[in-house]
C-alpha positions in Angstrom: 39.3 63.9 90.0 42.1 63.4 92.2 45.6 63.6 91.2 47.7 60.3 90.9 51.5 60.1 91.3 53.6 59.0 88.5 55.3 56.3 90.9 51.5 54.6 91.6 50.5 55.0 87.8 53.6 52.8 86.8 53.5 49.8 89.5 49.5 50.0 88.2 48.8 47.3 84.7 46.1 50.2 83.6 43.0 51.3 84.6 39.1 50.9 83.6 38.9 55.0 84.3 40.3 58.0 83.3 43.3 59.5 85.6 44.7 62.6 86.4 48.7 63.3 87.1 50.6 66.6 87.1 54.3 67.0 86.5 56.9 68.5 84.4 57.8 67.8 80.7 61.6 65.7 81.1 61.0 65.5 77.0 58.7 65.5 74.0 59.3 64.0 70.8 56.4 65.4 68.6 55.5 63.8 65.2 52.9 64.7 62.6 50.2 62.1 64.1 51.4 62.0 67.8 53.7 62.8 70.3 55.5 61.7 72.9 56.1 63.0 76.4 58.0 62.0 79.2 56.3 63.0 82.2 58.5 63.0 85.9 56.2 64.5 89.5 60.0 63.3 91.5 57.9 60.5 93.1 60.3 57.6 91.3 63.1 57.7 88.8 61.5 56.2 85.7 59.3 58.9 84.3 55.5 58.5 82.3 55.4 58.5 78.9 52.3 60.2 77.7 50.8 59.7 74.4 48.9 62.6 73.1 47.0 61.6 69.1 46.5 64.4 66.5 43.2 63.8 67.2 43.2 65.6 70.8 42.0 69.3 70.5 44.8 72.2 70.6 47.8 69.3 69.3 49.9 72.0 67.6 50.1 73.6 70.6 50.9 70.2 72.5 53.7 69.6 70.2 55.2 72.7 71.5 55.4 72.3 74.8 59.0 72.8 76.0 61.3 71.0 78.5 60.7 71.6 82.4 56.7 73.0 81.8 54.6 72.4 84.5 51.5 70.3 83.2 48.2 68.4 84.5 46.7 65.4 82.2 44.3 63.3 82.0 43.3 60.4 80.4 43.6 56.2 80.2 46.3 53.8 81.5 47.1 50.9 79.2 49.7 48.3 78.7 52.4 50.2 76.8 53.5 47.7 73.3 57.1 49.3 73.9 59.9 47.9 75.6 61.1 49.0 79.2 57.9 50.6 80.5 54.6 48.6 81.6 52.2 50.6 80.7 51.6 54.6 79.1 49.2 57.3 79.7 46.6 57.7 76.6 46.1 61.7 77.3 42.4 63.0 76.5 43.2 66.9 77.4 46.2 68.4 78.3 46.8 71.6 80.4 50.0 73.6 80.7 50.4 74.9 84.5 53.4 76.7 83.9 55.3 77.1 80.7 58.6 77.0 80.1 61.4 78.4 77.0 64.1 77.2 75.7 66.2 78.9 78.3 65.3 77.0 80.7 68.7 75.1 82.1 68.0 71.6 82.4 67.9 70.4 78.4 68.6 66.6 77.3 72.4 67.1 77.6 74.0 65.7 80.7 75.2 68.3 83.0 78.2 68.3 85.2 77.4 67.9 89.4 79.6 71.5 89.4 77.1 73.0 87.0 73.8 71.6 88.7 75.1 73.3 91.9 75.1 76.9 90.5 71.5 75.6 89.8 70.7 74.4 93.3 66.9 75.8 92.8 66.2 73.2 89.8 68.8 70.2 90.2 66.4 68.2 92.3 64.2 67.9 89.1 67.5 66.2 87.3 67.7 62.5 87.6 70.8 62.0 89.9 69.3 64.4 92.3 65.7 63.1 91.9 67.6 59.8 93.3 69.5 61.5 95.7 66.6 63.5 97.8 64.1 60.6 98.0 66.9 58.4 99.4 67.8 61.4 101.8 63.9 61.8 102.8 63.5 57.7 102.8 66.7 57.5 105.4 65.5 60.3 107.8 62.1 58.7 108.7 64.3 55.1 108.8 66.4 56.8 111.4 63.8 58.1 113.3 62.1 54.6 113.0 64.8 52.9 114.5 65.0 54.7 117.5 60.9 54.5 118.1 61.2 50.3 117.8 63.7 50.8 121.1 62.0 53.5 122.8 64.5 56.0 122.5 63.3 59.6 123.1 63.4 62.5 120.4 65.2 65.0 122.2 65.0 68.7 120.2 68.6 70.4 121.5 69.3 73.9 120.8 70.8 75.4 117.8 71.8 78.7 119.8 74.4 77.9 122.4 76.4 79.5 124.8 78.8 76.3 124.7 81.2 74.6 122.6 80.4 70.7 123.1 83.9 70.3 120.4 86.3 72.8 122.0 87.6 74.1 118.7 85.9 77.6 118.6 85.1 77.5 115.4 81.1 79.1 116.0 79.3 81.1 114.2 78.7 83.6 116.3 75.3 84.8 117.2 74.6 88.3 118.0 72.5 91.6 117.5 75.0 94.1 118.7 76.1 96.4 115.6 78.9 95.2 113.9 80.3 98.7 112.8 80.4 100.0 116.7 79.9 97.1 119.2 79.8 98.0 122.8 83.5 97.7 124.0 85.4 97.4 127.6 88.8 97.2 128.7 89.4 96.3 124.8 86.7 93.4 124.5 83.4 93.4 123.3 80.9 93.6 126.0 78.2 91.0 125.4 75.9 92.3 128.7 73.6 94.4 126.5 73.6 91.5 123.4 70.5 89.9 123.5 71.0 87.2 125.4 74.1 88.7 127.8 76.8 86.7 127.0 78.4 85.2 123.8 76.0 83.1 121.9 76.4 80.4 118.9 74.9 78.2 116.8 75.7 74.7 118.1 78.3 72.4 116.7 76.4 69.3 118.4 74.1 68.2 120.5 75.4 65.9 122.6 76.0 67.8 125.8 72.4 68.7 126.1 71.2 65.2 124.8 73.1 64.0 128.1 71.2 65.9 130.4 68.6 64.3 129.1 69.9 60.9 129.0 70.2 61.0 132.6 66.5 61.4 133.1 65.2 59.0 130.5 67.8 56.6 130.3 67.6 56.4 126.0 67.5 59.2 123.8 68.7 60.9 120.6 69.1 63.7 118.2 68.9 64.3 115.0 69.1 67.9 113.3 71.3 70.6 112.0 74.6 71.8 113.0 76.7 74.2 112.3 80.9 74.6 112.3 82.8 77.9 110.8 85.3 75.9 109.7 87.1 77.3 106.4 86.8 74.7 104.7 86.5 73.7 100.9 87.0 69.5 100.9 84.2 67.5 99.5 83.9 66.3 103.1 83.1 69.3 104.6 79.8 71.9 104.9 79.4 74.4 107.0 75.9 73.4 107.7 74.5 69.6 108.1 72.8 67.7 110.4 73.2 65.0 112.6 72.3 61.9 114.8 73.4 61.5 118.3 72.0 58.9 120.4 72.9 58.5 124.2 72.4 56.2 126.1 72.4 56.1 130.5 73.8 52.9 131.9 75.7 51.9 129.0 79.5 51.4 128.4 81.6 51.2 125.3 80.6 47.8 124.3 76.5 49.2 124.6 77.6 52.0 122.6 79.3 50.1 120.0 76.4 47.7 119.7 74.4 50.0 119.3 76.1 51.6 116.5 76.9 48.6 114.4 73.1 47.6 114.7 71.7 51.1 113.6 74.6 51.0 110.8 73.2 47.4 109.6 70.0 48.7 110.0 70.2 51.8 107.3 72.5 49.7 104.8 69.3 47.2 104.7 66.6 50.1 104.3 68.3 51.5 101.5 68.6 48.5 99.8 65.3 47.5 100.2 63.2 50.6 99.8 64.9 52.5 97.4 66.1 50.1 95.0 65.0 51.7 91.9 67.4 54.5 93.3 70.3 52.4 94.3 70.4 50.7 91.5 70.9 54.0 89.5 73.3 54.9 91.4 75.2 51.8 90.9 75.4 52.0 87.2 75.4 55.9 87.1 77.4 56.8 90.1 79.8 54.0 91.5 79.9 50.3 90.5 79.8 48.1 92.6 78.2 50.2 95.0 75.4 47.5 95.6 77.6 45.0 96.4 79.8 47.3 98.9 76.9 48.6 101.0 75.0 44.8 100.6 78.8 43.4 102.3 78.9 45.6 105.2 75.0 45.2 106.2 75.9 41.4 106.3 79.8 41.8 107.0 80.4 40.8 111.1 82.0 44.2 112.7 85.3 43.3 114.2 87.3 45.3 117.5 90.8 46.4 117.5 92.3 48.8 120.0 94.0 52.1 118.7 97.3 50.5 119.6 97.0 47.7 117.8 95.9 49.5 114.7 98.9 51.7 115.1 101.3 48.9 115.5 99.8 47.5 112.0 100.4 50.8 110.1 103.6 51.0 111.4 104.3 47.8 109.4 102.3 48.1 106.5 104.1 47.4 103.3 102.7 50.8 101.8 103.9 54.4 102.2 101.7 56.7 103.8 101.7 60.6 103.2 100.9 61.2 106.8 103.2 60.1 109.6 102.3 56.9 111.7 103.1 56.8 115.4 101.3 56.2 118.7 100.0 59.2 120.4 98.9 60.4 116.6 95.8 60.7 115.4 94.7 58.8 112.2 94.1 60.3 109.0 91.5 58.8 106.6 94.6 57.1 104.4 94.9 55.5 107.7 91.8 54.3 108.0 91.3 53.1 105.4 94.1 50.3 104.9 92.8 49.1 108.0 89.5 48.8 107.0 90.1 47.7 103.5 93.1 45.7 103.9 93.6 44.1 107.4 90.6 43.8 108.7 88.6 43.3 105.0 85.2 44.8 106.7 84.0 47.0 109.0 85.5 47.5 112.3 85.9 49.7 115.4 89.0 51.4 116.4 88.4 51.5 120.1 90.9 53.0 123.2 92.7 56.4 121.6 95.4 58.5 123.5 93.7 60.8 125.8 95.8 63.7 124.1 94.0 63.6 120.9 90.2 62.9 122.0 87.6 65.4 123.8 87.4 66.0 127.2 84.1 64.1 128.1 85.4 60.6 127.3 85.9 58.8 130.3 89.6 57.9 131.1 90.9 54.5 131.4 92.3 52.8 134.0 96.0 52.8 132.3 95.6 56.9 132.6 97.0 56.6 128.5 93.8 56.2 127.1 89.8 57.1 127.1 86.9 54.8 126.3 86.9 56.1 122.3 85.4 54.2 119.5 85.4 55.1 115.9 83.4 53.4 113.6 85.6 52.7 110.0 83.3 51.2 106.6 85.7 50.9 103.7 85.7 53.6 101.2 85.4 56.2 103.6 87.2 55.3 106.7 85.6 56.7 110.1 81.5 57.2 109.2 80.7 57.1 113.2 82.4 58.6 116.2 81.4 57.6 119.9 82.9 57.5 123.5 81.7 56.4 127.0 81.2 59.8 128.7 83.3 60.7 132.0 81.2 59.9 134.9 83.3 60.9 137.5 82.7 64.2 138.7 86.5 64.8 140.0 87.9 63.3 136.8 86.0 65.2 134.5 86.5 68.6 136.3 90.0 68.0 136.1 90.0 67.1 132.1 88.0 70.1 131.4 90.3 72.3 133.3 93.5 70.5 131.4 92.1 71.0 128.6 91.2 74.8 128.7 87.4 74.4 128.9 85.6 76.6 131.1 83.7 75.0 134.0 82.2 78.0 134.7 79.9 78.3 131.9 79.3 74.4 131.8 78.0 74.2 135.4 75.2 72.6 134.3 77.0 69.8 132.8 79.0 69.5 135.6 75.9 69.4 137.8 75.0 66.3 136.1 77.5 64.5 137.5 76.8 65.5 140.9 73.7 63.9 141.6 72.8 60.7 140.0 75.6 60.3 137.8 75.8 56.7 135.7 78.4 55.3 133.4 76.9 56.8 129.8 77.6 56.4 126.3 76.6 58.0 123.0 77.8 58.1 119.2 77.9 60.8 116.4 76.9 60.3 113.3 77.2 62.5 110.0 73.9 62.6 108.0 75.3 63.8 104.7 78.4 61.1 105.1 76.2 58.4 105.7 74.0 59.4 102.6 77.3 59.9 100.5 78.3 56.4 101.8 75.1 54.5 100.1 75.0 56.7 96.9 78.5 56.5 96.0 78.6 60.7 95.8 81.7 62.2 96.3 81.1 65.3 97.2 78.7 66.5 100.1 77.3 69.5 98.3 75.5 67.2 96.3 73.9 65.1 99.3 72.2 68.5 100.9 69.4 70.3 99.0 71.0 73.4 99.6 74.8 73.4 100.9 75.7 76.3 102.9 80.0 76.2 102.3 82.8 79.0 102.7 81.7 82.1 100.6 78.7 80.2 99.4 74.7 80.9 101.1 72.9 82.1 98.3 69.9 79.9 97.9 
């Protein structure tokens, strides 16, 4: 008899047959003539309650069965006479898997997010993490469906680089010389015998690669993990997390920005319409109001405002700021913010930054002050997207890089990309753990990753 997930079993109104489900024990209320279990396989929020009769065979040992066992029943659907669940699982036999004791950690008492992360191995079985993972898994294949219904191509770019896309140098560091006694020269480690002859990383991004590629098949993107040694402990930062970069060949900063507020709308919609159950937990658990926020944005128009502008309203606003304001500066989040939430109301792109404060691939403007930047602020959060048009110009982007410290040596490559067939190209950055802590109202990004790799912190 094949198994049948608790998420089916519910939407059913009972069944003719007997059925089979495994899952573990969330609780069991045990009475002289029956008792109660609630039964949760992750597949929805709500879980089964079972019934099991004095009558079954082995019911002392049924009413024992602790919290978080592993167990398979079967037995007959039918319309449930309580309140708040459609129908109930009549069980004719049921089979522990896997027992558990009372030591087991997740008991009936509600546990703190700072707790359940010392438990990283069992808080996906908790409700709030439950919610949290099948949104997660949901979004991923939305992303990725997004991109198939306009033909982008799924680009795999390496996690061990020998660049920095980011400039900062802050890599971890990839090597199988000994620690203890590394070969050394002239004072400085000599990579030649390392494994792959020169200083190696994991990647901080994609995007350099995914413009090679760009440049051959006009519409592509990425989507996986990176990596930034960063010391770090905010809730907005991990040192490990993935994310989505699209490109785009022939584009500018209008393309690029269309593109972004169309993906953005799109996610805000899936969420809300394929993992309600979840959402709406998470708007009376979580944050309230949440449904409301994400269902404004998704139908909210995004408005434009140059960097200058934006700067000339914070330098006015009636509010004090802990950061200074000035052009030239980059924003902080308090920043962003008050524009989002208070002048603008909505969602809107900061476009046109100071060349001083942006990377060196954005392509210059014609005023020589600026580059073709956009930033992408939601209130709440501020910035949740990051994007440029990409220097085009083989002469101006040689120069920035050399400006700007970045060896042109070891990016030939790139470089080469501008030499022969070279087109005005666009692409944007987006955080997969900030965009899932956007729609779930988390605050913290340990809790939107199954297992968040952080400063002094890899041990599951």
């Amino acid at each position: 008899m094949p198994r049948i997930r608790v998420a089916d079993l519910l939407k059913s109104k009972g069944s003719s047959g007997p059925v089979k489900v495994s899952g573990w024990v969330r609780t069991l209320r045990a009475g002289k003539d029956v008792a109660f279990i609630a039964l949760s396989d992750g597949s929805t929020l709500a879980p089964l309650q079972v019934v099991a009769e004095s009558s079954l065979p082995g019911f002392a040992g049924i009413c024992r069965i602790a919290t978080g066992s592993a167990v398979t029943i079967t037995g007959t659907l039918r319309e449930s006479p309580a309140q708040g669940q459609p129908v109930e699982l009549a069980a004719d036999n049921v089979e522990v898997v896997g027992s558990a004791d009372e030591s087991y950690p997740l008991q009936k008492k509600r546990h703190t997010f700072e707790y359940l992360r010392t438990i990283a191995h069992l808080r996906p079985r908790s409700n709030t993490f439950g919610a949290v993972f099948r949104l997660r898994s949901s979004l991923a294949h939305a992303v990725h469906r997004f991109f198939e219904e306009r033909r982008f191509l799924y680009v795999h770019t390496p996690i061990i680089t020998a660049s920095d896309c980011e400039g900062a140098g802050e890599m971890f560091r990839v090597t199988t010389l000994d620690p203890l006694v590394p070969p050394v020269i002239d004072g400085a480690v000599d990579f030649s015998s390392d494994f792959f002859a020169q200083p190696a990383s994991l990647t901080v991004s994609g995007q350099l690669e995914g413009e090679l590629f760009a440049q051959a098949f006009r519409d592509i993107y990425t989507f996986g993990p990176t990596f930034r040694a960063e010391n770090s402990n905010t809730t907005r930062h991990a040192s490990e997390f993935w994310m989505i970069e699209p490109e785009m060949a022939f584009a500018d900063l209008i393309d690029d920005a269309r593109l972004a507020e169309e993906f953005f709308r799109y996610l805000c919609r899936h969420v809300l319409e394929n993992c309600a159950e979840d959402m709406a937990f998470f708007d009376s658990q979580i944050e309230k109001g949440l449904l409301e926020r994400v269902r404004k944005v998704a139908d909210s128009p995004f408005e434009m405002m140059e960097y200058s502008e934006a700067i000339r309203y914070l330098e006015k606003a009636p509010v004090p700021f802990q950061f200074p304001v000035s052009w030239g500066l980059d924003l902080q989040s308090e920043h962003e913010r008050y524009i989002t939430e208070q002048i603008v109301q909505g969602p809107v792109f900061l476009t046109n930054y100071p060349k001083e404060i942006k990377a060196f691939y954005m392509r210059q403007n014609d005023d020589n002050r600026t580059v073709a930047a956009m930033d992408l602020l939601v209130p709440k959060v501020g910035e949740i997207i990051g994007g440029s048009q990409r220097e085009e110009r083989l002469d101006l982007l040689t120069l920035k890089m050399n400006d700007s410290g970045v060896d042109t040596k070891a990016l030939w490559w790139y470089l080469d990309s501008r030499r022969w067939g070279s087109t005005p190209h666009a692409g944007f950055g987006l955080g997969f753990e900030r965009l899932i802590m956007y729609l779930t109202g988390m605050e913290n990004i340990r809790d939107v990753i199954p297992f968040p790799r952080t400063p002094r912190h890899a041990e599951f």
